[in-house]
N, C-alpha and C positions, 0 to 999 in steps of 0.2 A: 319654409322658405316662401316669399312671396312673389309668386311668377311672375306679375305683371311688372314690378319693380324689376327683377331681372330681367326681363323684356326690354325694359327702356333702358336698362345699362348697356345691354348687349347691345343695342342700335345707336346708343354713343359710341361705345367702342370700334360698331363697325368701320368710324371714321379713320381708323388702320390701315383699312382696303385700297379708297382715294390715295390713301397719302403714299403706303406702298408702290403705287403705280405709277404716282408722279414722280418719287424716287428713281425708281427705275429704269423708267423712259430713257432718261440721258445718257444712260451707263449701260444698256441694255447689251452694246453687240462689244462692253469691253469685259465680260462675262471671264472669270475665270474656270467654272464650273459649267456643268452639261446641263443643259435646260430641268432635263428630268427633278436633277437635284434641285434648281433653284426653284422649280414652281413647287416641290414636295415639300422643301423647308419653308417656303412663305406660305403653304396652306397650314401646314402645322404651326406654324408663330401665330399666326392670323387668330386659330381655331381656339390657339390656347390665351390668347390676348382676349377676343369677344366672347366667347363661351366660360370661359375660366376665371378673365376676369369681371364679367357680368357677374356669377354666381356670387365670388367675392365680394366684389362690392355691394351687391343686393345684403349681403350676409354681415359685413362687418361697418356698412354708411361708407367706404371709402370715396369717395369723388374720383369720378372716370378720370379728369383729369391730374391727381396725384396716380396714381395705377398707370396710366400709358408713358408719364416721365419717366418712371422707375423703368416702364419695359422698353421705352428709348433705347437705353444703354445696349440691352439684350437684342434688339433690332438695327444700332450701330453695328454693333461686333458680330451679328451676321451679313451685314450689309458689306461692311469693309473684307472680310473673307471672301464675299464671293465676286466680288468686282475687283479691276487690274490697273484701276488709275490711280493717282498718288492721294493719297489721305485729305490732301485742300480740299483736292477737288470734289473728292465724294462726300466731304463734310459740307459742300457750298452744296449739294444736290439734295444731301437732308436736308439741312435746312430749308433750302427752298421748297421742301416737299411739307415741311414743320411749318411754314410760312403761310403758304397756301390755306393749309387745314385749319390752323388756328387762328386765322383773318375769318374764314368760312364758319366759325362755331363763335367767335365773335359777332359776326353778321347777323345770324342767325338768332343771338340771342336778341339783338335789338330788331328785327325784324318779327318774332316772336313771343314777345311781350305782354303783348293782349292776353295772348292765349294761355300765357304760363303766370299772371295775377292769383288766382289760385291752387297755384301748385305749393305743398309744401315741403316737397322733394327737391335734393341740391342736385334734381337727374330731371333731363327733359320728358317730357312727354310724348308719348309713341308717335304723333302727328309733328311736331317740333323738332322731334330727332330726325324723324324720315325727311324735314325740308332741310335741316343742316347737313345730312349726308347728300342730298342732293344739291346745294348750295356748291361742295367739295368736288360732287361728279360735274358741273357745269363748269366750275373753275378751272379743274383736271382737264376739261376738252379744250378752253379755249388755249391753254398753253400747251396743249400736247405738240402742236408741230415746232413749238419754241424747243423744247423738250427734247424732241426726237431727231431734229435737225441743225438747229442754232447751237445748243449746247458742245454733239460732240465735234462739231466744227469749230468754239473756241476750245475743247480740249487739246486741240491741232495743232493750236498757233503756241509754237516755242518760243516768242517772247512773252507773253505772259506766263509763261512756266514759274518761276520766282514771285508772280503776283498773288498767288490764287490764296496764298496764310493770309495775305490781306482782306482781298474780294469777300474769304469765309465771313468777314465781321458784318455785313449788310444785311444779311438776310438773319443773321443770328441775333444780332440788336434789333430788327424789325419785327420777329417773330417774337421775341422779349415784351416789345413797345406794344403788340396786337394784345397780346394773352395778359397784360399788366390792363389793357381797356376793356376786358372784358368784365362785365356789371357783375356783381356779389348776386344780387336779385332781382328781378322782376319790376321791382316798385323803384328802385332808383332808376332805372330807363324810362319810366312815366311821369319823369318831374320835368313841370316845361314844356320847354320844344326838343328836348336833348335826345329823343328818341329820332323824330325827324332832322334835325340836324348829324348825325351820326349817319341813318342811312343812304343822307345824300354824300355825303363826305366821305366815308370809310371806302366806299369802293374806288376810291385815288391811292388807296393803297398797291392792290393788285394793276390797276394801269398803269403806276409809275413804275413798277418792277417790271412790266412785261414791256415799257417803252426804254428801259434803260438795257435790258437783257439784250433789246434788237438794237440798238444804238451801238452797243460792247460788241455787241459779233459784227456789225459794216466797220467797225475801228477796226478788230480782229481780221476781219478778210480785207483790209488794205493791207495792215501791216503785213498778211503774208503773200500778197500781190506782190508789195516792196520787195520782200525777201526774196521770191523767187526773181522778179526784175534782174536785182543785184546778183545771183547768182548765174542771170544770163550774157547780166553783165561783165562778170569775171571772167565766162568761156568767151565772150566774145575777145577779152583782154587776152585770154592764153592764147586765142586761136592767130590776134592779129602776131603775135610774140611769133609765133610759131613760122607766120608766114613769110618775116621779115627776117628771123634766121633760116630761111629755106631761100630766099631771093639772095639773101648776103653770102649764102654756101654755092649757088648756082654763079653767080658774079665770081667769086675768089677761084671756083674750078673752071669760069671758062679764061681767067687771067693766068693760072696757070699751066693751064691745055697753050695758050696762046705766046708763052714765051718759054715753052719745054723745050722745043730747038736750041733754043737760045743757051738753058741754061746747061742744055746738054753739052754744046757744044764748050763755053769756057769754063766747065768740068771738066771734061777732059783733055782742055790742055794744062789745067793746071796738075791732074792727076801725069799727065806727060813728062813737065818740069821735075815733078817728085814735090812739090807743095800739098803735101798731103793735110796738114793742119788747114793751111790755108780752103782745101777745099771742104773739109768737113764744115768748117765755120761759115761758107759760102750757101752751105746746105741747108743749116739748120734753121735758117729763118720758112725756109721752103718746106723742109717736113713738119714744122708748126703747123703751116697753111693743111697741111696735106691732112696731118693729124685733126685738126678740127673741124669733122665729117659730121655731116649732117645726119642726126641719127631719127629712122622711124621705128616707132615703137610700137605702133597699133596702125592696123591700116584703117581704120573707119576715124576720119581726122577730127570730129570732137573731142573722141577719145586719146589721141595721139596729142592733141595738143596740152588737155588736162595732163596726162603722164609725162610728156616734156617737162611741163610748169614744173610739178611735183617732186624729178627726176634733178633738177637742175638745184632744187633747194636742197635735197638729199646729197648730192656731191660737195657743197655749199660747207655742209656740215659733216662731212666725209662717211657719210652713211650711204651706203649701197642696198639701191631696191633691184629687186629681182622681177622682171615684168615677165608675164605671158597672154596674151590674149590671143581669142577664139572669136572673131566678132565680123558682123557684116559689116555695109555701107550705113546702115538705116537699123536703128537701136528699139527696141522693145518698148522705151520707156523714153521721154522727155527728155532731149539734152543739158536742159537746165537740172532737173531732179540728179541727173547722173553727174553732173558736175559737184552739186552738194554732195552725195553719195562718196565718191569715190576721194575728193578735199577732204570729208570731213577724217573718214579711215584711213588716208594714208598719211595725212597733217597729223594725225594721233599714232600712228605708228612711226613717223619720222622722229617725232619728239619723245618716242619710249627710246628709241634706238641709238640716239646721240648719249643718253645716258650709261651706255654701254659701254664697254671697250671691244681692242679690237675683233676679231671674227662676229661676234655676237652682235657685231653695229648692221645687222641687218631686216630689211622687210623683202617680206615675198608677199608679191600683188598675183592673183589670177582671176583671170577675168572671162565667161566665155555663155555662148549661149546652146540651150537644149532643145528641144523639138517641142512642142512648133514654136512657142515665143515665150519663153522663160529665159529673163539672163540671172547667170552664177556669179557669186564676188563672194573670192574666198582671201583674206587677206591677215596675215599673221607675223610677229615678229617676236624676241626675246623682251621681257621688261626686268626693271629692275625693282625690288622691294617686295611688299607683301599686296596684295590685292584682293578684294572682295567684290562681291555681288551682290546688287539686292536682290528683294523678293523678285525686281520685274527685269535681272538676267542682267542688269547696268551695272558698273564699276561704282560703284561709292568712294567719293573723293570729299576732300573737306576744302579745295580750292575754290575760291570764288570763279564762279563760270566755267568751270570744267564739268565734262557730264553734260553741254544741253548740245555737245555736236552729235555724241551719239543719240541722247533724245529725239535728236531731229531727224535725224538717221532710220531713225523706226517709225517716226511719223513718217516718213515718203514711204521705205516697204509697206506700210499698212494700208496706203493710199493705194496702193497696188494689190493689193491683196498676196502681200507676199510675208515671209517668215525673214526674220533674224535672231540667229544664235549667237552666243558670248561662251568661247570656252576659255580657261586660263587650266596650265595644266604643267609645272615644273619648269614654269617661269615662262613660259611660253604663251601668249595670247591670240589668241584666233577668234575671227568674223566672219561667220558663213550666211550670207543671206540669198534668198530666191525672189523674185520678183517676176510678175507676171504681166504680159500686154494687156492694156485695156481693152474691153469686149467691145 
């Protein structure tokens, strides 16, 4: 076997490392697996990709780069195991990890040229390698905080949830377009000016990607500026609803505080005469009034007014929610997030529950908080049909836009650093979430 040959395969290969790292950046804290495992399986992928397939290829001519496609797949399908975001997304982060690397061993070959005129190896040279991987660790730095902070903040943003099968095609066609420009040999980079023209030119590759990436996330954090906006502006909608049937219920009790003499008095002379019909029918317009009490549901009035709203479309549709809350003045978490929070679970159990019949047309809401600033929301109700769960604990529906209330639902507890559970259990559905005050 000849070392030096496998030396330079191994130091192509190492371009695995960079690439691994840029992969993982963005995905890092949606980890479904314990550190330990993930850095034990990527030292073992890694060990047996550079070491194993160095040997290899020294052994049988394969080209580094026919040997790392093949072990793509085997590095997808560990990659998607151990990470917990939807498949677009973690295929747009390969990619862009594929992108990276393969623009960098592009580069590199045209920057390298000189020095690889007498090579007769379809494998860099130990000097040529070491600047290509280092080409991939310069690249990896300047987008690492793109990586580590832009990224899973538009993972965040639930309107582009439905985008992202798209968004995968840029970086996959771009990384196709780099590795289709990468020269056969040596002696065709040195015709011309094509060598200098290329190195001026090629590096517009990674700046338009890294200027479109930060372009997408300021769209990304408007749109969910907008969102939460609107959702402040719906409790502002519930709370003015709320306060204008509280002024309408104090007005109608002090109209009928104000002519109770009155009415007492020709009550009972018609009760006197024996016109008993006549007085019941005197009455009923008065115990309408009396019946239409002003109901508080939650004493901390964000939340009173969201459960009104709620409470009012559940009657609407003759479905009965079951309230209890345990809550102060002053909420744990952003009145806005909790207005999304609690719409989107009870708007989803109000509409499993109309499908119902009678007893079963029910939800139970509880709402409450734990020491020192953890709030509860355990909300549950009967459904009907058959229901499943994906891998990440969400209902799988084939309706168009059903599913991204609860998606978004788990983005706010995450935002909190808090948990939510999905049980279904004998027809019965339940949401148990915890959420935490920010430090």
């Amino acid at each position: 076997m000849n070392t030096n040959l496998t030396v330079r395969y191994m130091i192509e290969l190492a371009m695995t490392v960079p690439a691994a790292v840029i992969a993982i950046m963005p995905v890092y804290y949606s980890r479904k697996v314990k550190k330990p495992f993930l850095f034990g399986l990527l030292a073992i992928m890694l060990t047996a990709v550079i070491v194993g397939g160095g040997i290899l290829c020294a052994m049988t001519g394969i080209t580094s780069n026919a040997f790392v496609f093949s072990a793509m797949i085997a590095f997808f399908i560990a990659y998607n195991f151990c990470f917990s975001l939807s498949v677009p997304k973690k295929l747009f982060c390969f990619a862009n990890a594929t992108l990276l690397c393969g623009f960098s061993t592009t580069y590199a070959t045209f920057l390298t040229a000189p020095m690889e005129l007498d090579n007769p190896d379809h494998v860099y040279t130990v000097s040529s390698g070491l600047i290509c991987l280092g080409i991939a660790v310069v690249f990896g730095a300047i987008f690492a905080r793109t990586l580590l902070v832009k990224f899973p903040d538009l993972f965040e943003t639930d309107s582009l949830e439905s985008a992202w099968k798209v968004l995968d095609i840029a970086p996959i066609v771009t990384t196709a377009s780099v590795v289709w420009m990468n020269p056969v040999s040596a002696e065709n980079v040195m015709t011309g000016r094509l060598r200098m023209i290329c190195l001026v030119v090629l590096p517009s590759i990674p700046a338009v990607a890294w200027f479109l990436y930060h372009i997408f996330w300021w769209l990304a954090k408007k749109m969910t500026e907008t969102t939460k906006l609107q959702h402040g502006y719906d409790l502002l909608q519930m709370e003015e609803k709320q306060y204008r049937r509280t002024r309408r219920y104090l007005q109608e009790t002090s109209e009928i505080r104000h002519d109770f003499r009155q009415h007492i008095v020709y009550i009972s002379e018609l009760l006197e005469q024996g016109q008993i019909e006549k007085a019941k029918k005197y009455l009923s317009p008065i115990m309408e009034s009396v019946n239409r009490t002003h109901r508080i549901i939650c004493t901390n009035q964000a939340v009173d007014a969201i459960a009104n709203h709620y409470d009012d479309i559940a009657r609407s549709r003759n479905v009965v929610v079951s309230w209890s809350f345990d809550l102060t003045d002053k909420l744990p978490i952003d009145e806005a997030d909790m207005c999304a929070v609690m719409g989107n679970l009870v708007e989803n159990a109000i509409q499993a529950a109309e499908q119902l019949e009678g007893d079963n047309r029910l939800v139970n809401v509880r709402i409450g908080l734990l020491p020192p600033k953890t709030l509860v929301i355990s909300i549950y109700n009967a459904y009907k049909g058959r229901l499943i769960l994906d891998k990440n604990g969400l209902p799988v529906t084939e309706k168009k836009n059903h599913g991204i209330g609860l998606r978004s639902v788990r983005n706010i507890v995450e935002r909190y650093g808090g948990t939510m559970e999905i049980e279904t259990h004998n027809g019965i559905f339940n949401v148990s979430i915890l959420m935490y005050a920010p430090d």
